[in-house]
C-alpha positions as CSV (number, residue, x, y, z in Angstrom):
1,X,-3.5,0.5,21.9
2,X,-0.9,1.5,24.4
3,X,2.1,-1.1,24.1
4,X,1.4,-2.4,20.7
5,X,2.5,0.5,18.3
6,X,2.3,0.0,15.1
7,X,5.8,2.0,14.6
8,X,7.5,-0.4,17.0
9,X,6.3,-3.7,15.4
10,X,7.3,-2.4,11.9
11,X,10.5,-1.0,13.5
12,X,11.4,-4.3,15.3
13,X,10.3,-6.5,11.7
14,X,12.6,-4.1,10.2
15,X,15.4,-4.6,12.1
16,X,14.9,-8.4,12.2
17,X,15.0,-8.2,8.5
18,X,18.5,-6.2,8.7
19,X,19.3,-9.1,11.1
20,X,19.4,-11.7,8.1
21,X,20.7,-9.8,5.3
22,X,23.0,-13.1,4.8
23,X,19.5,-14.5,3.8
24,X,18.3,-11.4,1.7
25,X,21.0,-12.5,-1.8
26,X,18.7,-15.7,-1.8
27,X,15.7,-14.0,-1.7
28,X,16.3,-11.2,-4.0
29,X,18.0,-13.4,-6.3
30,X,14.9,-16.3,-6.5
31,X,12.5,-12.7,-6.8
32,X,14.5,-11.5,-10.0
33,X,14.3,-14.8,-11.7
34,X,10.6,-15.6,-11.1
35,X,9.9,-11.9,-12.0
36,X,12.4,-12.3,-15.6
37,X,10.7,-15.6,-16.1
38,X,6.8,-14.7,-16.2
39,X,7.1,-10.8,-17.6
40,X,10.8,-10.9,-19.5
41,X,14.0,-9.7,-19.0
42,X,13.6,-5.8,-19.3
43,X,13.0,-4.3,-16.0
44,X,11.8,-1.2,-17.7
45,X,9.0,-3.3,-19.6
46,X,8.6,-5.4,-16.8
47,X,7.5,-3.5,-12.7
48,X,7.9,-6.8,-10.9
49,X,11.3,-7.0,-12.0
50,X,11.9,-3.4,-11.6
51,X,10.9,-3.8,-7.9
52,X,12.9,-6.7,-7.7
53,X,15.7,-4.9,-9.2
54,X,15.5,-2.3,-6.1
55,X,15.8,-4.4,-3.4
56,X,18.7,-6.1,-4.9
57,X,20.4,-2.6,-4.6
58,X,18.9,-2.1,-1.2
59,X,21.0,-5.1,0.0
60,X,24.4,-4.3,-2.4
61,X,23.3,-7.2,-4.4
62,X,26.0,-6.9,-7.5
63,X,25.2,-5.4,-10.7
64,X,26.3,-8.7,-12.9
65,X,24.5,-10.9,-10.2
66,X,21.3,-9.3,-10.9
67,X,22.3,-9.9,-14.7
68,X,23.3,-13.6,-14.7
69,X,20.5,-14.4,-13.0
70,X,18.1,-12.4,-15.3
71,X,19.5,-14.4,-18.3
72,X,18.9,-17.6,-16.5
73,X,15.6,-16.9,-16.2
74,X,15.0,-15.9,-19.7
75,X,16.9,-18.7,-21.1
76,X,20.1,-17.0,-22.4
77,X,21.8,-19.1,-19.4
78,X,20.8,-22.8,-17.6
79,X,19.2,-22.2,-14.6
80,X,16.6,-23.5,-11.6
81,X,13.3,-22.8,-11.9
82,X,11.2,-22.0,-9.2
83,X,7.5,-21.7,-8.3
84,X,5.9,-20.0,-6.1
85,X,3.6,-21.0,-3.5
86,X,1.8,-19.5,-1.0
87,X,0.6,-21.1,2.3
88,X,-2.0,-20.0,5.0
89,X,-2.2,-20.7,9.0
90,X,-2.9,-20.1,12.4
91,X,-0.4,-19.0,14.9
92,X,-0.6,-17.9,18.8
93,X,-3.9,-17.5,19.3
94,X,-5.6,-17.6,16.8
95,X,-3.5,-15.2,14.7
96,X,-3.5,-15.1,10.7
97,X,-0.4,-16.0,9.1
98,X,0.4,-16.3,4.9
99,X,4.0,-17.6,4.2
100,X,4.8,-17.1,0.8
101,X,7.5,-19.6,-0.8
102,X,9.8,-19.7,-4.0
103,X,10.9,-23.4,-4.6
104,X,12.2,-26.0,-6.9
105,X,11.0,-29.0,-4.5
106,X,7.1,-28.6,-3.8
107,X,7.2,-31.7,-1.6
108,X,10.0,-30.7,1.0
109,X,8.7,-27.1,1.0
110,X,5.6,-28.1,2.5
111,X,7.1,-30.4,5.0
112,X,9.1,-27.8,6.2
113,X,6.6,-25.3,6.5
114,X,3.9,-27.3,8.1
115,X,6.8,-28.8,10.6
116,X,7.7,-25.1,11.7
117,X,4.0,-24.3,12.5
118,X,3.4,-27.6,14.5
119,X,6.6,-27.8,16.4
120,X,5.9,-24.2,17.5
121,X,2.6,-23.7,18.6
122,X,0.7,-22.9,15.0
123,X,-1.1,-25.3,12.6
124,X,-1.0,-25.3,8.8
125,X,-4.5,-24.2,7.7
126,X,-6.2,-24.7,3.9
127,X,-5.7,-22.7,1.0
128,X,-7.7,-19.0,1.4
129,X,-8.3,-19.9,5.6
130,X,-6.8,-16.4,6.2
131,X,-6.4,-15.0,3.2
132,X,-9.5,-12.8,3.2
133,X,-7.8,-10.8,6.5
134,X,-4.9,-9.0,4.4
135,X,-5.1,-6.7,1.8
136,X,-2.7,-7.4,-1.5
137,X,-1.8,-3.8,-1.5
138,X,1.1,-0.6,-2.1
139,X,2.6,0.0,1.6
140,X,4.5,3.2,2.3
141,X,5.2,3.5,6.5
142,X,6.4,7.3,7.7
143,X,7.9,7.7,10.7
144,X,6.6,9.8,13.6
145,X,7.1,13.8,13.1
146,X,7.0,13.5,9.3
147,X,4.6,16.3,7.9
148,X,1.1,14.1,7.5
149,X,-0.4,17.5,5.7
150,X,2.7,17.3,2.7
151,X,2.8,13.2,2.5
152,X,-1.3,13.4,2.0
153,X,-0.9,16.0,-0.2
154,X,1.8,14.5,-2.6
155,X,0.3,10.9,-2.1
156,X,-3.4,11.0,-3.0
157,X,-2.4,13.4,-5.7
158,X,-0.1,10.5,-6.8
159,X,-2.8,8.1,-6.9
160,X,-2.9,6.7,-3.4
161,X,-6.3,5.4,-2.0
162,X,-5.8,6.7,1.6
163,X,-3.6,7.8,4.2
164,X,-3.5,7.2,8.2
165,X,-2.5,8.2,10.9
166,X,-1.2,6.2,14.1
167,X,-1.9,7.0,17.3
168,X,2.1,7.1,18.0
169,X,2.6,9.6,15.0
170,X,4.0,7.8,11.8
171,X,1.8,7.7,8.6
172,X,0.9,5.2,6.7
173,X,0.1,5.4,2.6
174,X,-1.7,2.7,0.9
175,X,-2.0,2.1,-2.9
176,X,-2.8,-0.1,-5.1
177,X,-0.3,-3.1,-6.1
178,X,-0.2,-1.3,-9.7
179,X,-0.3,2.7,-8.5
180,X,2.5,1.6,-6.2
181,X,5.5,2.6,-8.0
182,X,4.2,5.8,-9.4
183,X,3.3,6.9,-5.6
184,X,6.9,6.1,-4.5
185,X,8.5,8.2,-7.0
186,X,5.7,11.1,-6.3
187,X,7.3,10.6,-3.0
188,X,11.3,10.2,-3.4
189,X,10.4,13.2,-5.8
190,X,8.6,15.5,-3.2
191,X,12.0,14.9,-0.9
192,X,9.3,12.0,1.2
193,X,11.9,9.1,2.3
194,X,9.5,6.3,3.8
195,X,11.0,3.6,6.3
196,X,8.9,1.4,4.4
197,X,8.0,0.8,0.7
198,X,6.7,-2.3,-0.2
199,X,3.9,-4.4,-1.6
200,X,2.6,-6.1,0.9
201,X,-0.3,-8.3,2.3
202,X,-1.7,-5.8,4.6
203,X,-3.9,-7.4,8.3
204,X,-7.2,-5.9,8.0
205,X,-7.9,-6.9,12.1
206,X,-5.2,-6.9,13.9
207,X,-4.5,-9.4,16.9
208,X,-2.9,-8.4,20.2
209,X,-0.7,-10.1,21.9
210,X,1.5,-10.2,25.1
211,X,3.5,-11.6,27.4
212,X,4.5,-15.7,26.8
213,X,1.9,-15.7,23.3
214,X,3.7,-12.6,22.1
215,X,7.5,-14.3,23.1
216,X,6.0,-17.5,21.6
217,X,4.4,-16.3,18.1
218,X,7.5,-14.5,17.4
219,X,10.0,-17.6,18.1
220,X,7.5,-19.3,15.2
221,X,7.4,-16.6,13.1
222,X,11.4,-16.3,13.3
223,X,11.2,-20.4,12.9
224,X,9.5,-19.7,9.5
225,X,11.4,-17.1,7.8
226,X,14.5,-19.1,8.9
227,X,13.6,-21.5,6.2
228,X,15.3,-21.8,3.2
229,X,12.4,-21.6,0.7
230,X,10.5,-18.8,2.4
231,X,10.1,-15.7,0.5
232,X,7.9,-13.9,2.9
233,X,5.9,-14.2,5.8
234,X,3.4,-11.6,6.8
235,X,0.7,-11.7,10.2
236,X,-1.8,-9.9,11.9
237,X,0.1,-10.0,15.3
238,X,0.5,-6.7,17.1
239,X,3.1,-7.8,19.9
240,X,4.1,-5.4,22.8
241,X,7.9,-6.2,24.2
């Protein structure tokens, strides 16, 4: 697969992520109340907020934001509520692309979404069109000269379902959504810092592209996560530079 690693794509989603931390608060914030909402306030009662939780520390997300924003979601303070709403479609080529949305305005978020894919090369596409090409799974991403014998070791003793290798060194642990948090601190414990720890919607068949479809699925891509009610976006794209 020479010029579509799998480190460098997660590397360069990575550091287009870093790119909008000014968009990360929103996120985070609309994750913690969703999460508050449907399993309660107490992140040690509840893992979705726990995980929420995490990431708002990952991107210095204060302590008493996380807090106000709890209570409003449980009630103890007025608040929006969101839903969430995932939508499936096509981008260059063919490729498989879920966008998952948090919103208080159904109607507008759909207009937006299915805008971003037209005006750019992709098309909207019906509920479960590409679903069935991810995983919903526990993600953990190495990077290349970690030890693959200790990460197995400590990972499918944690409860992982596999391990593998890439082809340009880093190692990849999958879990199941639930077994995910008790594999990442099997890991932190064992001294194992991934680049990566998330759950995820995981391409099962990746799609290569190059060239003008690689330049053009990313400018829709970028076009979707710009939008205000997108949580996530996730693809099946492998895109060489």
């Amino acid at each position: 697969m020479a010029g579509h690693s799998k480190w460098a794509n997660i590397q360069h989603r990575k550091g287009r992520q870093d790119e909008k931390r000014g968009k990360a608060w929103t996120r985070v914030i609309r994750e913690i109340m969703v999460a508050a909402r449907q399993g309660g306030g107490d992140p040690a009662a509840n893992p979705r907020l726990r995980l929420a939780v995490d990431k708002a520390k990952a991107v210095n997300l204060p302590a008493d934001t996380v807090k106000r924003n709890i209570d409003k979601a449980t009630g103890n303070l007025e608040g929006v509520n969101y839903e969430e709403i995932r939508y499936e479609g096509y981008g260059i080529a063919g490729a498989a692309i879920i966008v998952d949305c948090m919103t208080d305005n159904r109607v507008r978020t759909v207009a937006e979404v299915r805008h971003a894919f037209s005006k750019y090369g992709g098309n909207l596409g019906t509920e479960g069109s590409v679903a069935f090409q991810f995983k919903h799974c526990g993600q953990f991403v190495f990077a290349p000269g970690t030890s693959e014998d200790r990460v197995m070791e400590v990972a499918l003793e944690a409860g992982a379902e596999d391990v593998i290798s890439g082809d340009d060194g880093s190692i990849e642990v999958l879990t199941a959504p639930a077994d995910f948090e008790a594999v990442k601190n099997a890991l932190e414990a064992a001294g194992l810092k991934p680049e990566i720890a998330e759950v995820t919607m995981r391409a099962e068949n990746p799609v290569e592209l190059a060239g003008d479809d690689a330049a053009k699925m990313q400018k829709l891509l970028d076009v979707i996560e710009d939008l205000d009610d997108v949580q996530d976006v996730f693809h099946n794209a492998l895109m060489s530079e």
